[in-house]
N, C-alpha and C positions, 0 to 999 in steps of 0.2 A: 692609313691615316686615322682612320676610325678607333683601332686599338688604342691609341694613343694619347688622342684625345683627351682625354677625361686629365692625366698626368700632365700632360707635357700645357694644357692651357690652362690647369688649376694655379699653377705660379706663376703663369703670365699677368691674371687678370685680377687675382688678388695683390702683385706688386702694382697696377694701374691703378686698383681700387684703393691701398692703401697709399698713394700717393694725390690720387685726387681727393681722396677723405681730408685728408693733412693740409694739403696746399689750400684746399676753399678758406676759404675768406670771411666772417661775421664776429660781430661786434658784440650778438645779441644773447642772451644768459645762455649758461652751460647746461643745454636738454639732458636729460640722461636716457639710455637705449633701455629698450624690457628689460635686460638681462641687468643693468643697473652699471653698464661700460657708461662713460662720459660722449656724447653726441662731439667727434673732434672739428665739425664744421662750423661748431659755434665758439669755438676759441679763436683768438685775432695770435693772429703770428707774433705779436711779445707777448702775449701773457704764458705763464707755466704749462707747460701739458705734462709735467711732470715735477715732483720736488726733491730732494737729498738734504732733511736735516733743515729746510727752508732754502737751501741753494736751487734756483729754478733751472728746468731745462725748459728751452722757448719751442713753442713750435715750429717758429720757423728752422732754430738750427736744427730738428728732428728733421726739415721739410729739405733743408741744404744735405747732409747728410746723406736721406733715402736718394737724393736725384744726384748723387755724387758716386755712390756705389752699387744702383739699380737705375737713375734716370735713363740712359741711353738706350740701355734694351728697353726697358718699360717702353719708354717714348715710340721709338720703333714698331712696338706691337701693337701698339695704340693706333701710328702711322697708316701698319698695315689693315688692322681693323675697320680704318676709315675709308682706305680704298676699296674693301672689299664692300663696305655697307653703300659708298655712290654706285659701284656699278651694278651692287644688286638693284637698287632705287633707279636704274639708269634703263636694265632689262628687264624693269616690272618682275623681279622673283618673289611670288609670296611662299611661304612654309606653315602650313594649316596646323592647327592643334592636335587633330589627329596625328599627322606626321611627327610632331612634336613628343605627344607624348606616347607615341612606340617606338622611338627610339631611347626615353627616358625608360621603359620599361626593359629594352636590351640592354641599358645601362646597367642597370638595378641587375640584371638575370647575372651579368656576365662578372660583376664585383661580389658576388655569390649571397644575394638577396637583401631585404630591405634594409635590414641592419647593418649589413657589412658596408652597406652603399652609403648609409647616413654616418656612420662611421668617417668612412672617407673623408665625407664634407666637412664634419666635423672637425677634424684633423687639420684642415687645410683655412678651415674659418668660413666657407664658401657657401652661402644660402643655397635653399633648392629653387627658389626664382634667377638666383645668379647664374645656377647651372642651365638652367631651362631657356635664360640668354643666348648662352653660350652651344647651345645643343640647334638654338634659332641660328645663328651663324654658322655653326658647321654644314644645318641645312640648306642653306644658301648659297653656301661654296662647292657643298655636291653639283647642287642644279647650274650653277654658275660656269662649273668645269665640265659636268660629265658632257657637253659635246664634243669635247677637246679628246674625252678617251677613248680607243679603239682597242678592242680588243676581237681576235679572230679565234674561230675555230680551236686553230692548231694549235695555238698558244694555249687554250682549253686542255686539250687532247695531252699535252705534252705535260702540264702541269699536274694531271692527272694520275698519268703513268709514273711521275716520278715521286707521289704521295699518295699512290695507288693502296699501300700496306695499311701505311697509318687511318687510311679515312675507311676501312675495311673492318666488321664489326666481331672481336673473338669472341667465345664460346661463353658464356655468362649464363649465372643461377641467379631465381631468386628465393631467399631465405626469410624465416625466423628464429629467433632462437631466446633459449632460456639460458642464465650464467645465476650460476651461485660455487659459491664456494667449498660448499659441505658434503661429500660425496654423501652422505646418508640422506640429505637433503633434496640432493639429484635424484636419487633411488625413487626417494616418497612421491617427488613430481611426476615423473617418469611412470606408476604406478598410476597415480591418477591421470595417466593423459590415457591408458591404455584402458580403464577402466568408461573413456570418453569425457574425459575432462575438458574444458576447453582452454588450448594451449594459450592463447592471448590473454584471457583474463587470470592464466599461473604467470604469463610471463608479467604483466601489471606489476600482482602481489608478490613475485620471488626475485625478480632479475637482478642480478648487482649490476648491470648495464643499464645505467639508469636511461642514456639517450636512448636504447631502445626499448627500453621496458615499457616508456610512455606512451609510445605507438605495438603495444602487444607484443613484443620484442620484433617486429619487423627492423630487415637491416636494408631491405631494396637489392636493389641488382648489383651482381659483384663480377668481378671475372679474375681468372687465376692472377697469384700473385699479390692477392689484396688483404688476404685473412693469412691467420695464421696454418700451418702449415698441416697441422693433424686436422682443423677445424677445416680447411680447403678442401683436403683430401678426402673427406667423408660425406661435407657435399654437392662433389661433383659427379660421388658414385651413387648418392642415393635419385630412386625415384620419385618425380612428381607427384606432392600430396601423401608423402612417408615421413615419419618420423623415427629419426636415429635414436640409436641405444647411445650409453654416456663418451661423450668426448671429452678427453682432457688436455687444455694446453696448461700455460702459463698464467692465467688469467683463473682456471677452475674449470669446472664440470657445467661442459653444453649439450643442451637438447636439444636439437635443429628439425624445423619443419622445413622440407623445399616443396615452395610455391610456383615457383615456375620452373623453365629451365628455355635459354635460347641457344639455338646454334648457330657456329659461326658462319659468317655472312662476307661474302667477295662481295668487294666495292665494284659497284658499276658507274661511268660515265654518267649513265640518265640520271640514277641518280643524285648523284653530287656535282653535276652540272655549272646550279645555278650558285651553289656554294660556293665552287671553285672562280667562278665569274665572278662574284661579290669579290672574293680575295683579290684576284687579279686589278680589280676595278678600285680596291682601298690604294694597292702599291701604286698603281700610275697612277689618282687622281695627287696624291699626294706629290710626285714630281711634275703632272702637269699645273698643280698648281703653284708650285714653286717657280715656273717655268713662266706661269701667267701674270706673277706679280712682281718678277723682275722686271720685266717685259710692261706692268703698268706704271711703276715704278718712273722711268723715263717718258711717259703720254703725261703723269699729272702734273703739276708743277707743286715743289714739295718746298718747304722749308723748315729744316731741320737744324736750331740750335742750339744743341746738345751733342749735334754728331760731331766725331773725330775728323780732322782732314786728312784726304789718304796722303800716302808718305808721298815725300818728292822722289823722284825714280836717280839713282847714284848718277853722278858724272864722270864721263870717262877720261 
């Protein structure tokens, strides 16, 4: 459930939001937002929220419109939303800041850091307090359900065994390297590292890698399969704290320092445990709560006029 999140409620909450942005109701001058958009809560349903040439488009038919080919689902989620926020209110569930924001920072880790994350929102139109809403509800539906989930042992054990390879850690280097293009250029480098040059401050001034030149041509941890083939090959034979003679791919001529080097690692139970327990505990909360809000679905009394009538059952 947790995976998902972030996608599957961005266009929930953005079609609610832009339909209660739309549908509100004021009379009083047209505010403009920082970003210098039109405030749409302060346009009255005839007047223009849009023109063509002086032909107006009315708010309200923007307002008919959204709730004619989004209202029913929007509504619904909305619905749900409301059931889920009384019986949080119902069971005293608070979600503290702290809670809040470390899973706002697993957000951010898992969309592959701050930028890719702002990005997202960006994309989607969706402020970071809108999200931080939304991240307060998801936490309220963990605590709301996890007494509902059980998970045992075995169910552990077995899930284990059957992603026992993958969560098991292969053989990985870690590297730097210099890249230039010029073998006479490689040579001179090459020359001065042996003379004790120091390899970070040549990779700085020579690298044509520029994302790593920046950090002294560090590449981080790699494991086979991820570099090029001649460049692999030479350092997974050299040893720690050596520096290679000239390699050549397709890219030009590398100097490789290896900094580290780990071996591989069998996955144990202990420790991927509680990992595997998180996973198990994403997939059922997810259908226990699907389970639970069917299920409140008929306890609240609802009304909904925008839903469809279900069909009449054929006559025989």
């Amino acid at each position: 459930m947790r995976k998902n999140w972030l996608n599957a409620r961005l266009l929930v909450v953005l079609m609610a939001l832009l339909l209660v942005v739309v549908a509100g109701c004021s009379n009083k001058d047209e505010d403009t937002s920082k970003d210098g958009a039109v405030d749409a809560t302060k346009i009255s349903n005839k007047d223009a929220i849009a023109t063509v040439d002086g032909e107006k488009i009315t708010k309200q038919e923007l307002t008919d419109i959204l709730i004619q080919t989004h209202g029913e689902e929007t509504l619904n989620a909305m619905i749900d939303d409301k059931i889920v926020e009384m019986a949080v209110k119902k069971e005293k569930i608070k979600v503290t800041k702290e809670e809040i924001d470390e899973e706002y920072a697993d957000f951010v880790e898992n969309q592959g850091g701050e930028e890719a994350f702002k990005n997202a929102l960006e994309q989607t139109g969706m402020t970071d307090k809108q999200f931080r809403k939304d991240i307060t509800q998801y936490l309220s539906i963990r605590k709301l359900i996890a007494p509902m989930v059980k998970i045992s042992d075995e169910e552990i054990k077995t899930a284990f065994e059957e992603n026992k390879d993958a969560l098991g850690t292969p053989e990985q280097v870690e590297a730097s390297h210099i890249l230039v293009e010029d073998e006479a250029l490689a040579k001179e480098i090459a020359a001065k590292l042996k003379d004790g040059g120091d390899f970070a401050k040549l990779a700085t001034e020579h690298s044509t890698d520029e994302g790593s030149a920046a950090n002294g041509g560090e590449l981080g941890l790699f494991g086979r399969g991820e570099m090029m083939p001649e460049f692999e090959e030479a350092a997974f034979s050299m040893e720690v704290g050596s520096i290679s003679d000239l390699v050549k791919t397709d890219y030009g001529y590398h100097i490789i320092h290896l900094t580290d080097k780990k071996e591989p690692k069998e996955a144990t139970l202990e420790d991927h445990k509680e990992e595997i327990k998180e996973s198990l505990f994403e997939e059922k909360l997810q259908t226990e709560y699907t389970a639970w809000l069917e299920k409140a679905h008929e306890e609240y009394d609802i009304e909904n006029k925008l839903s469809k009538p279900a069909p009449k059952a054929d006559k025989e």
